[in-house]
MARVEXTOR-666083 format. One line per 10 residues: number of its first residue (from 1); their letters; for each residue x, y, z of C-alpha. Coordinates in nm, 4 decimals, padded with zeros to 6 digits. Example, Ala and Ser with C-alpha at 12.3 -4.5 7.8 and 13.67 -1.06 7.14 Angstrom:
// MARVEXTOR-666083
1) as) 01.2300/-00.4500/00.7800; 01.3670/-00.1060/00.7140
***
This chain:
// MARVEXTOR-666083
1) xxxxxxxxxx) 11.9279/07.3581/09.1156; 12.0368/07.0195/09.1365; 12.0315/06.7375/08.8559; 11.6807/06.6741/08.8687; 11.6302/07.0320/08.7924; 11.4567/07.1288/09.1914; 11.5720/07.3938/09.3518; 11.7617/07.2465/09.6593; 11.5687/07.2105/09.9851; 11.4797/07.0016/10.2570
11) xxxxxxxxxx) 11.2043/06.7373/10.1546; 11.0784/06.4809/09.8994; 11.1723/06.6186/09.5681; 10.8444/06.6716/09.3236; 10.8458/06.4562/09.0287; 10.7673/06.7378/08.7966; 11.0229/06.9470/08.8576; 11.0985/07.2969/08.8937; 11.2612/07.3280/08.5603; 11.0097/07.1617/08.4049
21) xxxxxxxxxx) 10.7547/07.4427/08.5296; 10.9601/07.7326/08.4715; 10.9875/07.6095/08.0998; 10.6227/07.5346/08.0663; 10.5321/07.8571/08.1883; 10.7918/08.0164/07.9133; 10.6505/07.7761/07.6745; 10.3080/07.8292/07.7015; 10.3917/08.2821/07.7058; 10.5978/08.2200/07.3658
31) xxxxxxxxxx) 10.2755/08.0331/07.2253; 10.0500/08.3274/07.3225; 09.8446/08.0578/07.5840; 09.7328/08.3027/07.7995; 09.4986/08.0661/07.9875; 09.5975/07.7927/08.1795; 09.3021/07.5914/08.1610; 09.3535/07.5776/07.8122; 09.7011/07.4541/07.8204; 09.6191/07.2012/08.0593
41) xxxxxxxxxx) 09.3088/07.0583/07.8373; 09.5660/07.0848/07.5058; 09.8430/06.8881/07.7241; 09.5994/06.6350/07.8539; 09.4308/06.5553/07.5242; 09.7108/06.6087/07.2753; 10.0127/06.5556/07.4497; 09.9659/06.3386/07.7441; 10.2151/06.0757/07.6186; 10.5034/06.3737/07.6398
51) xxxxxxxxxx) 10.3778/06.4743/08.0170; 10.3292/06.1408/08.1792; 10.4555/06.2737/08.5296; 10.2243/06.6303/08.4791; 10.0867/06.8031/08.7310; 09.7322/06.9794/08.7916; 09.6926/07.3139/08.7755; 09.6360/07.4407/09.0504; 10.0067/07.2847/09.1652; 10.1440/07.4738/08.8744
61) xxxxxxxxxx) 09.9762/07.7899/08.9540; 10.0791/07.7462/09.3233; 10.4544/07.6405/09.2282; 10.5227/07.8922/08.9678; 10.4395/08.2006/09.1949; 10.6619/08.0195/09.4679; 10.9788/08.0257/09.1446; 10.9085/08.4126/09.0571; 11.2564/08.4885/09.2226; 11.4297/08.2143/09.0045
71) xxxxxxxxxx) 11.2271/08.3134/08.7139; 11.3898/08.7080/08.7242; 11.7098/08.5005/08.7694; 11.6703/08.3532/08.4411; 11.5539/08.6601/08.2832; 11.8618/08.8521/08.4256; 12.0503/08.6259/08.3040; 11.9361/08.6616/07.9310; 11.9753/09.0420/07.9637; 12.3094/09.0313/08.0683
81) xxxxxxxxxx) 12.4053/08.8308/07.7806; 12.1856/09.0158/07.5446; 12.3443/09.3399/07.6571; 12.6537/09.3006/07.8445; 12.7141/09.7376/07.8024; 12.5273/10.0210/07.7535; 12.4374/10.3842/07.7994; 12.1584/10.4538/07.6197; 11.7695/10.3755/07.7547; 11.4253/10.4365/07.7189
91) xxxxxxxxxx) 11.1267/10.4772/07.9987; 10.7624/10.4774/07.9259; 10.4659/10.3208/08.1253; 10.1806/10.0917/07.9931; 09.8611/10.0810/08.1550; 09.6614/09.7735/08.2830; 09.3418/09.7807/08.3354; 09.1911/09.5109/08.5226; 08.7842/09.5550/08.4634; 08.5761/09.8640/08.3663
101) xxxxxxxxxx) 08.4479/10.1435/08.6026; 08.1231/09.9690/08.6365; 08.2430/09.6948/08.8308; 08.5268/09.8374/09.0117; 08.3080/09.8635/09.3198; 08.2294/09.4477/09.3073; 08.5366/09.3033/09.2053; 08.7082/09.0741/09.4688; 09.0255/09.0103/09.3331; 09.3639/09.1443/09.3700
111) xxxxxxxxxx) 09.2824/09.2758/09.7317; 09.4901/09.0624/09.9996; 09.6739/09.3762/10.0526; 09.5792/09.7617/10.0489; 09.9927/09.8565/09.9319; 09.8799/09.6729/09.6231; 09.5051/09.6516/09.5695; 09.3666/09.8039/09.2277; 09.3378/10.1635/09.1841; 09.1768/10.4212/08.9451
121) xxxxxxxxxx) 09.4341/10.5771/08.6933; 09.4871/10.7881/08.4278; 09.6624/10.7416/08.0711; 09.7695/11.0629/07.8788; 09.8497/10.8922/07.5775; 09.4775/10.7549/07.5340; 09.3015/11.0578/07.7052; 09.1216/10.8122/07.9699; 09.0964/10.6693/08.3254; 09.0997/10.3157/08.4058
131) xxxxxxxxxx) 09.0961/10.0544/08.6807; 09.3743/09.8535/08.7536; 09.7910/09.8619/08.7468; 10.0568/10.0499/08.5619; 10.3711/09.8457/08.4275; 10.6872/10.0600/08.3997; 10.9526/09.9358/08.1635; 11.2734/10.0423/08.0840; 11.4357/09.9325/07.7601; 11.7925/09.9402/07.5616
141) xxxxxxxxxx) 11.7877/10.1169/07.2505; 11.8026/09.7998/07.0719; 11.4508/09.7207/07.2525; 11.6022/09.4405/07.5480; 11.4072/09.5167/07.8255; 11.6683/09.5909/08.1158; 11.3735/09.7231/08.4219; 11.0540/09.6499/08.5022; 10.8235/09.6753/08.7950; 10.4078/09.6607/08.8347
151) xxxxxxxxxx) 10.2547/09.9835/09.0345; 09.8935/10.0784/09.1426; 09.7586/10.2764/08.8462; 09.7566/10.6331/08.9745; 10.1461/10.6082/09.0891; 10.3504/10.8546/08.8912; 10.6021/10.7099/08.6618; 10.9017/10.9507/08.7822; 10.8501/10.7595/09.1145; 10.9209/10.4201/08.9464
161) xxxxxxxxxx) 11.2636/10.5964/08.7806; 11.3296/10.7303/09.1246; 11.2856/10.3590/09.2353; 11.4977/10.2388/08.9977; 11.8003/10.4992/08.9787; 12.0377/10.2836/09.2254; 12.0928/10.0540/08.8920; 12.1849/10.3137/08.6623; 12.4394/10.5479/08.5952; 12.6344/10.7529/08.3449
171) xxxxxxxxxx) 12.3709/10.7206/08.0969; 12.1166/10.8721/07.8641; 11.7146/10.7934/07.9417; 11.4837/10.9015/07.7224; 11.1259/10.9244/07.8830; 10.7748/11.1422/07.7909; 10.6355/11.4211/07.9356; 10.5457/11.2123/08.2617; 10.9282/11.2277/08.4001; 10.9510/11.6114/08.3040
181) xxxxxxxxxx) 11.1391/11.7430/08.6390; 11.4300/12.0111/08.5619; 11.5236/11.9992/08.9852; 11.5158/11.6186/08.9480; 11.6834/11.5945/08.6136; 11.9789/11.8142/08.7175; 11.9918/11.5651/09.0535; 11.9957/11.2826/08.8657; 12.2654/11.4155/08.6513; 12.4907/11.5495/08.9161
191) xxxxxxxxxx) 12.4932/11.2438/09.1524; 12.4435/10.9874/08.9128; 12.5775/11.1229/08.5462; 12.2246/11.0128/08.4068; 12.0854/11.2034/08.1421; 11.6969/11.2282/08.1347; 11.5966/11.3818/07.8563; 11.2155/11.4689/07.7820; 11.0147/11.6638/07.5381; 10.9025/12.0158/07.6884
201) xxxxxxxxxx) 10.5921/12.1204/07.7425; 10.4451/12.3737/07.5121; 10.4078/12.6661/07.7583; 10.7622/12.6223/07.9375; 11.0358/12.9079/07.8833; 11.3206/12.8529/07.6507; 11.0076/12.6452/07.4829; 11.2323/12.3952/07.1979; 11.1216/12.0650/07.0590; 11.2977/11.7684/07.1446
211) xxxxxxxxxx) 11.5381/11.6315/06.8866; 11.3980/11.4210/06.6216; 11.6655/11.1300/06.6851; 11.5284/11.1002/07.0686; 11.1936/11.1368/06.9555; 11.1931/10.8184/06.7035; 11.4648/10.6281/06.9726; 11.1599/10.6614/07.2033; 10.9357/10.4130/06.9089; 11.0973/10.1140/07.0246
221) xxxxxxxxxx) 10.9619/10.0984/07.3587; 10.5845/10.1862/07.2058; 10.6777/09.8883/06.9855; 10.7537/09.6585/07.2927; 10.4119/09.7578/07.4436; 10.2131/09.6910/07.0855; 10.3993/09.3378/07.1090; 10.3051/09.2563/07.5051; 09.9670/09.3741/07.4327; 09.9036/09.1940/07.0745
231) xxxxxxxxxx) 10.1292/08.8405/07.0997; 10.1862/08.8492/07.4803; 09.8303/08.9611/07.5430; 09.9709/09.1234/07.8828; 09.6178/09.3030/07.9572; 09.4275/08.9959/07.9973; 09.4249/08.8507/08.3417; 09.2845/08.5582/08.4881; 09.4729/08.5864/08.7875; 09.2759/08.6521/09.1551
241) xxxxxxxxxx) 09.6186/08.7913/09.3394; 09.8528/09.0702/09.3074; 10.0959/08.8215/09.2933; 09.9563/08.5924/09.0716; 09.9047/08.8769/08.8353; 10.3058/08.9891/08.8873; 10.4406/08.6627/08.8200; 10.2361/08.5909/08.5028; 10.4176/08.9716/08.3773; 10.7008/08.8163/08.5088
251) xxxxxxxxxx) 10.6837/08.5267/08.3218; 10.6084/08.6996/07.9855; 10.8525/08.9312/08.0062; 11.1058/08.6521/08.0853; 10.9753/08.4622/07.7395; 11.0129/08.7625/07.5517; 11.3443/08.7981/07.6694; 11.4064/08.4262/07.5880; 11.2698/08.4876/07.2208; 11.4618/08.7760/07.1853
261) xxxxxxxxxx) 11.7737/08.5709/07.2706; 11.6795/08.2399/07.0153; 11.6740/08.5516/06.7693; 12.0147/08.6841/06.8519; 12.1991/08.3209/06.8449; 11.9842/08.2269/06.5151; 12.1831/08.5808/06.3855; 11.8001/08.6989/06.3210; 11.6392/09.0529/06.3912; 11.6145/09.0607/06.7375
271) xxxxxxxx) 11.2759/09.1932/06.7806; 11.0678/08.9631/06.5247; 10.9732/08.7505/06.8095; 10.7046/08.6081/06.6442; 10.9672/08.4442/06.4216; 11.1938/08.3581/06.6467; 11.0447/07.9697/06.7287; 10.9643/07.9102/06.3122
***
C-alpha cells in the first residue's frame, strides 16, 4: 500500500482509502454490527465529525469485496505471529443456513454461479437438514484459527481436508466422525506424516473409544463456533452474492483473529474476545 493507505494502481486515488475500509469492516465485526445499514446510520448521526471524507455504502460494500485478497493477507499475517509453530490441530465444520426449506424454491440470492449456488445439507451434530453453506475451519490447539474455506452444504468435510492437505504436514488433526477414512488416514500419514485421528464408530472392528485428551482438545473448536455464532453472529446474512457472503466470513474471521491478537500483546487469555477491546 502506499502512504495514503491505497493499494497501488493506476488512477485517481479514493479519498477514503483502502485502509480505512479494511479497518471499518474489522471495526464494525469486533462490535458485533452485523448490518451495514446500521453502521452507516450510527456513523452518519453520531460520528459524522470523525468520517468527514466517508463513503456510501454501497462503495463500501463494492470496495471491500474488491480487498478480500488483502484482507486474508492481514489475517495471515496475525496467524503467523500468533502461531509461528505447531503440530497439533483441530477440524470440524459449522453449518450455515441461509433461509428455511419453505423458501428455498423462491430465494434469488447467492445464484450468479451453479459451482456455488445454495444447496440442501445435512448436520449430524443437530440431527437436521438445512439450506445454505458449510464453513470448514481448522484451528490450533490454543483455538487460532489457521484454515478456513466456505462449501455448498452437502460437500463432505474430508473433501475440504483433502483440499487443504498441501499446507500441512507432520502433524496431529483431530476431526469427528465426518473425516473417519482408515485408506485415507494411512495416505495422509504416509505421504504427508499427518496424523488424523477420529473417534470410531460403534459397530467398527477393534471397536475402542477415542482418548479422553483428544476428545476434550476437540472443545475448543465447538467453542470457536459458539463464539462466531453468538458475538460474530456468522449465520446471519444480508448479503445477495456468494461472494459477498465469503468476504463478510472473511472479514469476521480476520477480526477475530485481530481480537485474539490485542489479547495476546495485552498478556490476556487469548480467547476472551469479548474482552479484548475493554
Amino acid at each position: 500500500m502506499d502512504s495514503n493507505g491505497n493499494i497501488k494502481k493506476v488512477g485517481a486515488k479514493p479519498k477514503f482509502s483502502d485502509l480505512d475500509i479494511i479497518t471499518l469492516s474489522l471495526v464494525a465485526d469486533s462490535l458485533s454490527i452485523n448490518s451495514e445499514n446500521l453502521l452507516f446510520s450510527k456513523l452518519r448521526s453520531e460520528y459524522q465529525k470523525d468520517f468527514p471524507l466517508l463513503i456510501d455504502r454501497s462503495q463500501f460494500n463494492r470496495r471491500r469485496k474488491h480487498l478480500r485478497k488483502i484482507i486474508d493477507l492481514v489475517r495471515q499475517s496475525l496467524v503467523k505471529k500468533l502461531l509461528p509453530a505447531e503440530n497439533i490441530f483441530i477440524l470440524d465444520s459449522l453449518p450455515i443456513e441461509i433461509c428455511k426449506f419453505a423458501r428455498a424454491k423462491r430465494i434469488n440470492i447467492c445464484k450468479e454461479n451453479t459451482q456455488t449456488s445454495l444447496e440442501y445439507g445435512y448436520c449430524a451434530s443437530q440431527n437436521t437438514y438445512y439450506f445454505g453453506y458449510k464453513f470448514h475451519d481448522v484451528c490450533s490447539l490454543g483455538g487460532v484459527m489457521t484454515s478456513f474455506d466456505l462449501s455448498k452444504a452437502n460437500h463432505a468435510d474430508i473433501q475440504y481436508l483433502r483440499n487443504i492437505e498441501p499446507y500441512y504436514a507432520d502433524c496431529l488433526m483431530l476431526g469427528d466422525k465426518a473425516y473417519l477414512d482408515s485408506e485415507y488416514q494411512l495416505e495422509l500419514f504416509e505421504t504427508k506424516g499427518i496424523q488424523l485421528n477420529t473417534p470410531m464408530r460403534s459397530n467398527q472392528k477393534n471397536y475402542r473409544k477415542q482418548p479422553v485428551l483428544f476428545r476434550k482438545a476437540r472443545k475448543r473448536i465447538e467453542t470457536i463456533f459458539s463464539q462466531l455464532v453468538d458475538q460474530f453472529v456468522i449465520r446471519i446474512n444480508y448479503a445477495k452474492t456468494f461472494i459477498g457472503l465469503a468476504t463478510r466470513i472473511l472479514s469476521k474471521v480476520t477480526a477475530f483473529t485481530l481480537l485474539q491478537f490485542i489479547n495476546s500483546i495485552n498478556n490476556k487469555p487469548l480467547n476472551h474476545i469479548k474482552h479484548a477491546l475493554a
